[in-house]
DOMARDO-625529 format. One line per field, with one value per residue: residue in one letter; x, y, z of N, C-alpha, C in turn. Coordinates in pm, 1 decimal, always signed. Example, Ala and Ser with C-alpha at 12.3 -4.5 7.8 and 13.67 -1.06 7.14 Angstrom:
BEGIN
type [a;s]
n.x [+1319.0;+1285.0]
n.y [-569.0;-225.0]
n.z [+780.0;+708.0]
ca.x [+1230.0;+1367.0]
ca.y [-450.0;-106.0]
ca.z [+780.0;+714.0]
c.x [+1320.0;+1290.0]
c.y [-330.0;+3.0]
c.z [+780.0;+787.0]
END
This chain:
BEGIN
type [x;x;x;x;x;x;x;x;x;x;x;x;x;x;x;x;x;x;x;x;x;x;x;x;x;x;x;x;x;x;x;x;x;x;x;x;x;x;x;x;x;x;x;x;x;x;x;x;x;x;x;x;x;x;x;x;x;x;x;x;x;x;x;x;x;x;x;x;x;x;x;x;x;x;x;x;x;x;x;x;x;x;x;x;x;x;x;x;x;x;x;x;x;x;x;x;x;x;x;x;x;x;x;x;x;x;x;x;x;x;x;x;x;x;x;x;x;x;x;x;x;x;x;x;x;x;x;x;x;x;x;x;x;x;x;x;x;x;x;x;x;x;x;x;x;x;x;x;x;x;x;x;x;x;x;x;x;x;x;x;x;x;x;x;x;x;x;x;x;x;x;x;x;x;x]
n.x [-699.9;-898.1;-978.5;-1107.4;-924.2;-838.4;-691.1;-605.6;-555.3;-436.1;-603.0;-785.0;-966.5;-1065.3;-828.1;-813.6;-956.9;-993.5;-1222.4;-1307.5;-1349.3;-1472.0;-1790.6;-1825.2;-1862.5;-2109.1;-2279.5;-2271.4;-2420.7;-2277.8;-2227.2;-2153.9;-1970.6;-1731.7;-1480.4;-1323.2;-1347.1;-1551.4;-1747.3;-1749.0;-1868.6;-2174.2;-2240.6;-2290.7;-2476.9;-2566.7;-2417.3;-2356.3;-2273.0;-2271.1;-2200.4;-1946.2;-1788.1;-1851.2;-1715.6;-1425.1;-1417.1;-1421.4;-1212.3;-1005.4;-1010.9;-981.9;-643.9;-514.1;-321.4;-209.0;-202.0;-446.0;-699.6;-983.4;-1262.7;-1609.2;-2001.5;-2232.4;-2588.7;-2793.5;-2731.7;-2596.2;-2298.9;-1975.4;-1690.8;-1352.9;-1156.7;-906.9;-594.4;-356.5;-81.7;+20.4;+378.9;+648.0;+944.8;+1086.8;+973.0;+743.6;+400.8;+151.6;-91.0;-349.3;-372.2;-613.8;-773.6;-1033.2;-1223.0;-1411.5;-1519.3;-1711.2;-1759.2;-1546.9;-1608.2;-1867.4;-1806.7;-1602.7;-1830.6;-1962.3;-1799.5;-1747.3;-2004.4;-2032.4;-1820.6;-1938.8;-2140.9;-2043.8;-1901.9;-2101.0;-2270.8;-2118.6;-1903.9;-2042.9;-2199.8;-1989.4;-1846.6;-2053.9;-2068.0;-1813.0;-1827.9;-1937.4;-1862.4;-1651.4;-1765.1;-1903.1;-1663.6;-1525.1;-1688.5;-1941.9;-2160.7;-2175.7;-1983.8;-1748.0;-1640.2;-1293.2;-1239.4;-1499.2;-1415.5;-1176.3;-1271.5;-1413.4;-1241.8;-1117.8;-1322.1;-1286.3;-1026.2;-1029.0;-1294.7;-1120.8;-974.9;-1110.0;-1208.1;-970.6;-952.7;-1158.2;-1111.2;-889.4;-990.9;-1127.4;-954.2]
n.y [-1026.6;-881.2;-997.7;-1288.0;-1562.2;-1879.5;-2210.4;-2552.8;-2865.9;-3065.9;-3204.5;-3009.9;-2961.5;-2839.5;-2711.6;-2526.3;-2233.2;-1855.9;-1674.7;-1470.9;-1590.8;-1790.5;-1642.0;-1483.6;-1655.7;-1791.9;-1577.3;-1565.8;-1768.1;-2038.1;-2370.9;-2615.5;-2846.7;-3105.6;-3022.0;-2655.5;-2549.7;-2667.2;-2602.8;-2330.7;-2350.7;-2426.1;-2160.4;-2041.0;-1902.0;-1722.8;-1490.6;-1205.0;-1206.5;-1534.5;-1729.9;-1640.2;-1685.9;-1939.6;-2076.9;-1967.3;-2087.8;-2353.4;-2346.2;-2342.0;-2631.8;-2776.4;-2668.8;-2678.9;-2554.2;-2304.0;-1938.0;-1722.4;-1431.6;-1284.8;-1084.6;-1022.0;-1035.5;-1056.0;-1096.3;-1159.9;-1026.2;-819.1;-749.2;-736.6;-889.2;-961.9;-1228.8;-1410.5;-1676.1;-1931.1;-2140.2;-2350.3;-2427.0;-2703.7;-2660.7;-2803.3;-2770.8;-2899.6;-2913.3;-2866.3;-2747.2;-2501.9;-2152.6;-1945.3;-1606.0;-1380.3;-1112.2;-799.3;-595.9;-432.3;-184.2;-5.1;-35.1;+123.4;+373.4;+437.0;+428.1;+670.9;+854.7;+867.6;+941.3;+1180.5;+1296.2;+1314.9;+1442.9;+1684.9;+1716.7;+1767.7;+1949.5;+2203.7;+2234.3;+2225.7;+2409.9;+2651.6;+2648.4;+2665.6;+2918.4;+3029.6;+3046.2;+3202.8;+3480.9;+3468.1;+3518.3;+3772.9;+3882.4;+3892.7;+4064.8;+4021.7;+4110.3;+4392.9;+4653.0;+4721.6;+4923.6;+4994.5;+4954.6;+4824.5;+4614.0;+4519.3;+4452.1;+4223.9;+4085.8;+4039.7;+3888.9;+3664.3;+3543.2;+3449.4;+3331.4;+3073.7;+3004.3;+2888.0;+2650.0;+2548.4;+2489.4;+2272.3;+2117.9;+1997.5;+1913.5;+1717.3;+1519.5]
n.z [-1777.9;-2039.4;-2232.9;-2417.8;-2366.7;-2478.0;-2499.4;-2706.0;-2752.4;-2974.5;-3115.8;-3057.3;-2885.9;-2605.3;-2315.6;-2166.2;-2029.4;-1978.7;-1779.6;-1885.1;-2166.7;-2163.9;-2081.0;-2279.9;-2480.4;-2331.5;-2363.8;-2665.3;-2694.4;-2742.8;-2761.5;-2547.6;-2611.3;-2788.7;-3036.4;-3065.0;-3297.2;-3415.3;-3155.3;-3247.7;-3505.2;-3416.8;-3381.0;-3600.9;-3763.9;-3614.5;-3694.2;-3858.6;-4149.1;-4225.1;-4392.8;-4470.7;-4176.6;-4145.3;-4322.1;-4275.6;-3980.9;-4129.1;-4288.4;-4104.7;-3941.3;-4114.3;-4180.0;-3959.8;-3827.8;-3909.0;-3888.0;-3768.9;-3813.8;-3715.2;-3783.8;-3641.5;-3623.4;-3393.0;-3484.8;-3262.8;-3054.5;-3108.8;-3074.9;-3175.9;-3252.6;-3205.6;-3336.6;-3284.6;-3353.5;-3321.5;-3448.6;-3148.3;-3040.8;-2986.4;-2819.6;-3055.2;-3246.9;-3293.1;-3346.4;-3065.4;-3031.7;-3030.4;-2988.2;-2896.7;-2928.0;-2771.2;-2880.3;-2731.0;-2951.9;-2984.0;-2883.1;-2970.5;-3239.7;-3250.8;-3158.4;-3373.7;-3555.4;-3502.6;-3506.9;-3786.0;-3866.2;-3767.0;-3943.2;-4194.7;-4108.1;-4054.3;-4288.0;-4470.4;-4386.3;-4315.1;-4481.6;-4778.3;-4765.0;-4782.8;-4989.3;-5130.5;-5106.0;-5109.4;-5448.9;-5509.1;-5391.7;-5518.9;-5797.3;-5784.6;-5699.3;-5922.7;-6124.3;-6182.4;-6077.0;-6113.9;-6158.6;-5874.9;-5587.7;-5494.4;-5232.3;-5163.1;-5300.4;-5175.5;-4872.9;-5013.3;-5036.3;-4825.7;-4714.2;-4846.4;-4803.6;-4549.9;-4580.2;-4762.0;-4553.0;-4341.2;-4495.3;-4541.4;-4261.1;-4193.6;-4371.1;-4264.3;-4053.2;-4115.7;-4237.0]
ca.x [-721.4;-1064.3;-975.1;-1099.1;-837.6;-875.6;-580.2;-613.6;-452.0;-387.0;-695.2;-859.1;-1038.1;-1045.1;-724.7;-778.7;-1029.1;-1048.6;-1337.7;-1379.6;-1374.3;-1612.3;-1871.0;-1816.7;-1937.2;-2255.5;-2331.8;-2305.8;-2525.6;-2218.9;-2231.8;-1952.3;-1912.6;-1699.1;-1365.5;-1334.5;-1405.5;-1741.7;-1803.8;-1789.5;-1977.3;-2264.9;-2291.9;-2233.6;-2618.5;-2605.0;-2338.0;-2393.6;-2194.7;-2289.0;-2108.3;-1802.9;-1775.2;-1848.7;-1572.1;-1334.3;-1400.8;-1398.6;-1055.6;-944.6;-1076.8;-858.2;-548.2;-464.8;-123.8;-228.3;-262.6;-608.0;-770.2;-1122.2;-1390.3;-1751.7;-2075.5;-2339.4;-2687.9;-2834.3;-2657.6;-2503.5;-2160.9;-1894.3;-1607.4;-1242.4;-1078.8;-715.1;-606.2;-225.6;-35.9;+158.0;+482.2;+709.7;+1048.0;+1129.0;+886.9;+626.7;+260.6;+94.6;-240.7;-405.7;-439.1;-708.7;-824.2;-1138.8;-1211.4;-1581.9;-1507.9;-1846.0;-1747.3;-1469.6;-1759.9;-1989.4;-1734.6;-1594.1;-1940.0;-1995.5;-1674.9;-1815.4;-2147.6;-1952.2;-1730.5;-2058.4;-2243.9;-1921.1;-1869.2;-2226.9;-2294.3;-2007.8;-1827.9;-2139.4;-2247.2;-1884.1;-1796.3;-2094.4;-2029.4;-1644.2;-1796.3;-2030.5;-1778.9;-1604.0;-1860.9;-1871.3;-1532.1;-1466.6;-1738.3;-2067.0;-2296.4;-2112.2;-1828.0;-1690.2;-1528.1;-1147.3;-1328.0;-1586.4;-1296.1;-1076.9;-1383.8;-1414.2;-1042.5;-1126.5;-1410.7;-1258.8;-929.3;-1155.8;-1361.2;-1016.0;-889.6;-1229.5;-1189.8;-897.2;-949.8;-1272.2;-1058.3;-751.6;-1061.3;-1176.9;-850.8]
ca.y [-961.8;-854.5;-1092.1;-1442.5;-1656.1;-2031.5;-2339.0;-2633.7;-2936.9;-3076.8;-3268.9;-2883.6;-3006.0;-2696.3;-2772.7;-2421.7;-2181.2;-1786.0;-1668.3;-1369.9;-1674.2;-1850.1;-1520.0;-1455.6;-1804.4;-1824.3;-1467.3;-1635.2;-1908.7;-2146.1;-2513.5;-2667.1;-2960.0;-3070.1;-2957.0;-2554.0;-2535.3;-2752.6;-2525.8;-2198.1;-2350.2;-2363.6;-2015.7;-1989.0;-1868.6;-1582.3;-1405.0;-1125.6;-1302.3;-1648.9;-1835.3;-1588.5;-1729.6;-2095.2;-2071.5;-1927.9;-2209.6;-2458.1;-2362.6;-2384.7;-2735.3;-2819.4;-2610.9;-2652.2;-2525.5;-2214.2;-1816.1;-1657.9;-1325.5;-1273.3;-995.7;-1098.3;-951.7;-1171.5;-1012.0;-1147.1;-918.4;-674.2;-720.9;-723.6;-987.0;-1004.6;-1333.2;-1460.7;-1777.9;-1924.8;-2317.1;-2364.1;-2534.1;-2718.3;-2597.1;-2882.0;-2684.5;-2987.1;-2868.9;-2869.9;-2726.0;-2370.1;-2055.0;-1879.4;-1526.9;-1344.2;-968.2;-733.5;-434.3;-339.2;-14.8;+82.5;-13.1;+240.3;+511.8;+430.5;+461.4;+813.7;+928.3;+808.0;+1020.6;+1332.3;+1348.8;+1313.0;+1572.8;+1830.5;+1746.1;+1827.9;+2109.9;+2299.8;+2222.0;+2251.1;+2587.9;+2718.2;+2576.0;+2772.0;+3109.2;+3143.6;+3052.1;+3334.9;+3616.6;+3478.0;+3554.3;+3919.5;+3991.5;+3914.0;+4124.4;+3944.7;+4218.8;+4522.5;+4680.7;+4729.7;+5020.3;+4977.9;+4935.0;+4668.7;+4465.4;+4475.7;+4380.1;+4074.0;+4001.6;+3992.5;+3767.8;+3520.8;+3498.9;+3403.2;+3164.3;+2968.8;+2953.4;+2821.2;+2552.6;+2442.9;+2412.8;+2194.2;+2028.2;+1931.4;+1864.4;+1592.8;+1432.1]
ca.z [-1905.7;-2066.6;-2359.7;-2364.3;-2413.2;-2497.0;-2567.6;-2718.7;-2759.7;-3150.8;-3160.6;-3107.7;-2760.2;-2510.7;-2250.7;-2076.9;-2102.4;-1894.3;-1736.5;-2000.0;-2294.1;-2084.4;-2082.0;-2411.2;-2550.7;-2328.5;-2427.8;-2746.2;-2705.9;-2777.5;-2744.7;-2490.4;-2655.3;-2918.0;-3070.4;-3081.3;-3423.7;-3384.2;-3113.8;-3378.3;-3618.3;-3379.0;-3368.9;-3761.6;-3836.4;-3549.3;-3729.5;-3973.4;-4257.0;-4155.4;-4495.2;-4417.7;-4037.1;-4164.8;-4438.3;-4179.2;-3916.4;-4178.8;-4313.7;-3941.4;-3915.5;-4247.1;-4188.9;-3809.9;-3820.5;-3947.9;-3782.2;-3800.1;-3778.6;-3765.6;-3721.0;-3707.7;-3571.7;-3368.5;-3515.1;-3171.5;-2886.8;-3198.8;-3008.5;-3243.4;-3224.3;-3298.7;-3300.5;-3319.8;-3305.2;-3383.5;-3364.5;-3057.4;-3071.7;-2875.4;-2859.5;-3141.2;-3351.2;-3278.3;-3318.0;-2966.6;-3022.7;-3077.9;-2855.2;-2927.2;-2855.2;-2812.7;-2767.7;-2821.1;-2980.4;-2998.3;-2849.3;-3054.7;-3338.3;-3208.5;-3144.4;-3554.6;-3668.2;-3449.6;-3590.5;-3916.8;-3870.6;-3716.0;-4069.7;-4272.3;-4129.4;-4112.7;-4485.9;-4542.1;-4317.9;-4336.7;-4653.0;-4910.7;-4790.0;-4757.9;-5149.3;-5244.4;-5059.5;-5180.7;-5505.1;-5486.7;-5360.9;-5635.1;-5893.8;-5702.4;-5697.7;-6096.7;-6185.4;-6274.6;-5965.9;-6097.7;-6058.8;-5756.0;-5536.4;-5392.1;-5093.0;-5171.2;-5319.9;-5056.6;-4814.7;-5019.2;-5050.7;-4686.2;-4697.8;-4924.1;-4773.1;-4442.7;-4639.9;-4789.9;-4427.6;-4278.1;-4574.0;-4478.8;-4158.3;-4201.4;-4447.0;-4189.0;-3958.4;-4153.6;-4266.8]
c.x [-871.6;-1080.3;-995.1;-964.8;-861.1;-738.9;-657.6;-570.4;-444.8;-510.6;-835.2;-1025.3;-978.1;-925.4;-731.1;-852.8;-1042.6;-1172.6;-1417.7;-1432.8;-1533.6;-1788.2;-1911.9;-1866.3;-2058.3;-2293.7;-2381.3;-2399.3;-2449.6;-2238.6;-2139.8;-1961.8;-1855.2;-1549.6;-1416.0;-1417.2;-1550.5;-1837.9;-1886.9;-1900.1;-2133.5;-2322.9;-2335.6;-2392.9;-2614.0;-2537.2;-2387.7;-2347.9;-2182.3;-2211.1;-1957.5;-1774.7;-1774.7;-1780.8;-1444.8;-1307.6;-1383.5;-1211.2;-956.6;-905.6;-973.0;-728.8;-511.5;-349.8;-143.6;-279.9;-395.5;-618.4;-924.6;-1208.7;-1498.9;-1855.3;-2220.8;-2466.3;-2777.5;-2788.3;-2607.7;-2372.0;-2085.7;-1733.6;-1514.7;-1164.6;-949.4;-656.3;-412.1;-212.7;+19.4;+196.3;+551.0;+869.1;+1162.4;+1030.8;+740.9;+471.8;+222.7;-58.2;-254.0;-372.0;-485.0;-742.4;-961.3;-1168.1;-1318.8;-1512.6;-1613.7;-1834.1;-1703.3;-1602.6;-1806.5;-1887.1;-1683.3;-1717.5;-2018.9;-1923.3;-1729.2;-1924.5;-2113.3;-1894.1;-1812.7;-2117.1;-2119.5;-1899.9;-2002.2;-2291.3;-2220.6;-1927.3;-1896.5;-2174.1;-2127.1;-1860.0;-1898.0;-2108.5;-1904.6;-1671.4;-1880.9;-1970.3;-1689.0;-1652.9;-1850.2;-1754.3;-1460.4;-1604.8;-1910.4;-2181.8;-2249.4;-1990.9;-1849.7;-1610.7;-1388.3;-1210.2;-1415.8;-1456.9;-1195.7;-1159.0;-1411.7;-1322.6;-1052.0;-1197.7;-1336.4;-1122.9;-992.3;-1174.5;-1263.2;-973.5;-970.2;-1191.4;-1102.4;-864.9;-1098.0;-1154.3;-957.1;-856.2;-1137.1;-1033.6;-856.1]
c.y [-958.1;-969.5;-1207.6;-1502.8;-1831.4;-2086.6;-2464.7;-2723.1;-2995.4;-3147.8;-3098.8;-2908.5;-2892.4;-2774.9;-2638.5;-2322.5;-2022.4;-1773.8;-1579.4;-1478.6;-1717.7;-1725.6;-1516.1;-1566.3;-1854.8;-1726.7;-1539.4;-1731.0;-2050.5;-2258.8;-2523.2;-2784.0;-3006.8;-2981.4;-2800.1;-2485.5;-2594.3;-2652.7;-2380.4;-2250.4;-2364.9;-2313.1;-1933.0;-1892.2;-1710.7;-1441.7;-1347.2;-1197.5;-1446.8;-1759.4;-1765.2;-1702.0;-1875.0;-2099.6;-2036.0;-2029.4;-2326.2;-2482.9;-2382.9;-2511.4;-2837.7;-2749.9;-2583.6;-2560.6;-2371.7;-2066.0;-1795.6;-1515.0;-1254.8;-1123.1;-1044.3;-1019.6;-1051.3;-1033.4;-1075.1;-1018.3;-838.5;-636.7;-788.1;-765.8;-985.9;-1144.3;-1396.6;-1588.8;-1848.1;-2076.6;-2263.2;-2476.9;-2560.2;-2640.1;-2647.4;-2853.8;-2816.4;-2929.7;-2905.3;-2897.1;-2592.2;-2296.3;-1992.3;-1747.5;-1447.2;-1223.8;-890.3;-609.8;-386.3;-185.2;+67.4;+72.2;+101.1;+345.9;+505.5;+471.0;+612.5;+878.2;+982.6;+908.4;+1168.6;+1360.1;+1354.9;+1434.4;+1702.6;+1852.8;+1782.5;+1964.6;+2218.5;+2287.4;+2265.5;+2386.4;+2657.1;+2740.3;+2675.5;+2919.0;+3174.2;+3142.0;+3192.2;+3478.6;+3609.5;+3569.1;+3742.3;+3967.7;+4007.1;+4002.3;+4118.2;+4050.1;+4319.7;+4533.8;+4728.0;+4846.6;+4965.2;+4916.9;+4821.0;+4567.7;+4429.6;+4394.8;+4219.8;+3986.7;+3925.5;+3876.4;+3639.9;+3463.8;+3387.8;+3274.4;+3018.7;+2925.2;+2873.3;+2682.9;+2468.6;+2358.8;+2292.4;+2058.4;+1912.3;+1871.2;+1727.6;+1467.1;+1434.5]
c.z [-1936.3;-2221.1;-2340.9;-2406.4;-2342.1;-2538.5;-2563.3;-2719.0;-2952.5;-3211.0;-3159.2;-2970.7;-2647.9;-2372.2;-2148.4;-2116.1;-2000.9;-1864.0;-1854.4;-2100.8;-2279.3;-2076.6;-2202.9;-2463.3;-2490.7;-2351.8;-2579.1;-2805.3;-2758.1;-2763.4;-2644.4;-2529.8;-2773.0;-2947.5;-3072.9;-3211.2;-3443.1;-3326.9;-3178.8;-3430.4;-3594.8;-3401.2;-3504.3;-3758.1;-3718.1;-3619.3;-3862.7;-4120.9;-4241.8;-4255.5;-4468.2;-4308.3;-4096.2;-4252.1;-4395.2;-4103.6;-3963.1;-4237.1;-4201.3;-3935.6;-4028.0;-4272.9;-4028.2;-3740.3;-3884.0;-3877.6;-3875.7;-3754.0;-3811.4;-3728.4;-3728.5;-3626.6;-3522.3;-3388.2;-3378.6;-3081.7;-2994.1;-3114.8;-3168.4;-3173.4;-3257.9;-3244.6;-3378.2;-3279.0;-3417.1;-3334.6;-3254.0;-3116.7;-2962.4;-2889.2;-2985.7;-3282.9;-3363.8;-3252.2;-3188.0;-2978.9;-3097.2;-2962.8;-2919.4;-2821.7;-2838.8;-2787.1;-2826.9;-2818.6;-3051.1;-2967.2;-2916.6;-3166.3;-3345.0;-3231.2;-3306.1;-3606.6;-3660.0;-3531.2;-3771.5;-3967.7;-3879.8;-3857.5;-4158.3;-4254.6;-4112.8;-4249.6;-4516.5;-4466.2;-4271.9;-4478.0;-4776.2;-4924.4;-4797.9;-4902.2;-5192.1;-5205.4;-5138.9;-5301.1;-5595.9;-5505.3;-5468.7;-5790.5;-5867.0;-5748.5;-5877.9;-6188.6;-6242.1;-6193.0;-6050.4;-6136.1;-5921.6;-5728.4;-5499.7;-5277.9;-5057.0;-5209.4;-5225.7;-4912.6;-4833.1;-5024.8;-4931.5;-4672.1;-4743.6;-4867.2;-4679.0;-4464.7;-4651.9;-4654.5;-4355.6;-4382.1;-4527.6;-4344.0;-4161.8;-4263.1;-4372.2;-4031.3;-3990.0;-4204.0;-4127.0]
END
């Protein structure tokens, strides 16, 4: 798998660790020593939200038995982190330990924040000038240039139908 994955045992002392996990935590600049949670809190100061992340690992640390789901963002390497982390049990429902997961979705990131950019500049460079063209032909077609022939008005019937259909498609292009 491309996901680290880590287990613990109940005292929260690493019992099994992949190679990805392993990557992922000297990328980090992690510690190896030390319960899991020790380990985190390490790192607490690299992370974009550094009292978030240390308020997260601390409730860990005091709620063992408890699932997790984290996002976080190391402002060293600007990789972007999701982590998951759940009790194991025995089949007598006896706490074990943790398993912990780890996975960079720095990429998806990037591609969300393209996306992000792409719907920004369509809503602003197609939508603003469109809004003020139909509201234009509008102005036109009720009278405010002139009057109008049969001919010119049907022209703009044309235009404006046009315009509404361009709209909506921008529109069903951004939803």
């Amino acid at each position: 798998t491309v996901d680290g994955i880590l287990l613990t045992d109940v005292e929260g002392h690493v019992q099994l660790a992949n190679r990805p996990l392993t990557e992922m935590t000297r990328n980090l600049g992690m510690t190896f020593d030390g319960t899991v949670t020790e380990r985190l809190l390490s790192v607490a100061e690299r992370m974009k939200d550094p009292d978030e992340f240390r308020d997260s690992m601390i409730a860990l640390q005091s709620n063992p038995e408890t699932s997790s789901f984290n996002e976080f963002e190391d402002i060293v390497s600007r990789h972007v982190y999701q982590g998951w982390t759940a009790p194991v049990r025995d089949d007598q429902g006896m706490f074990l330990g943790r398993i912990w997961t780890l996975r960079d979705v720095t990429e998806q990131r990037e591609l969300d924040r393209l996306k992000d950019d792409f719907v920004a500049t369509v809503s602003h460079e197609l939508r603003t000038p469109l809004t003020s063209m139909m509201g234009f032909l509008q102005m036109i077609r009720d009278g405010e240039a002139g009057e109008l022939t049969a001919e010119q008005d049907r022209f703009l019937s044309i235009v404006y139908r046009s315009s509404e259909r361009l709209q909506r498609l921008v529109g069903d292009l951004l939803f």
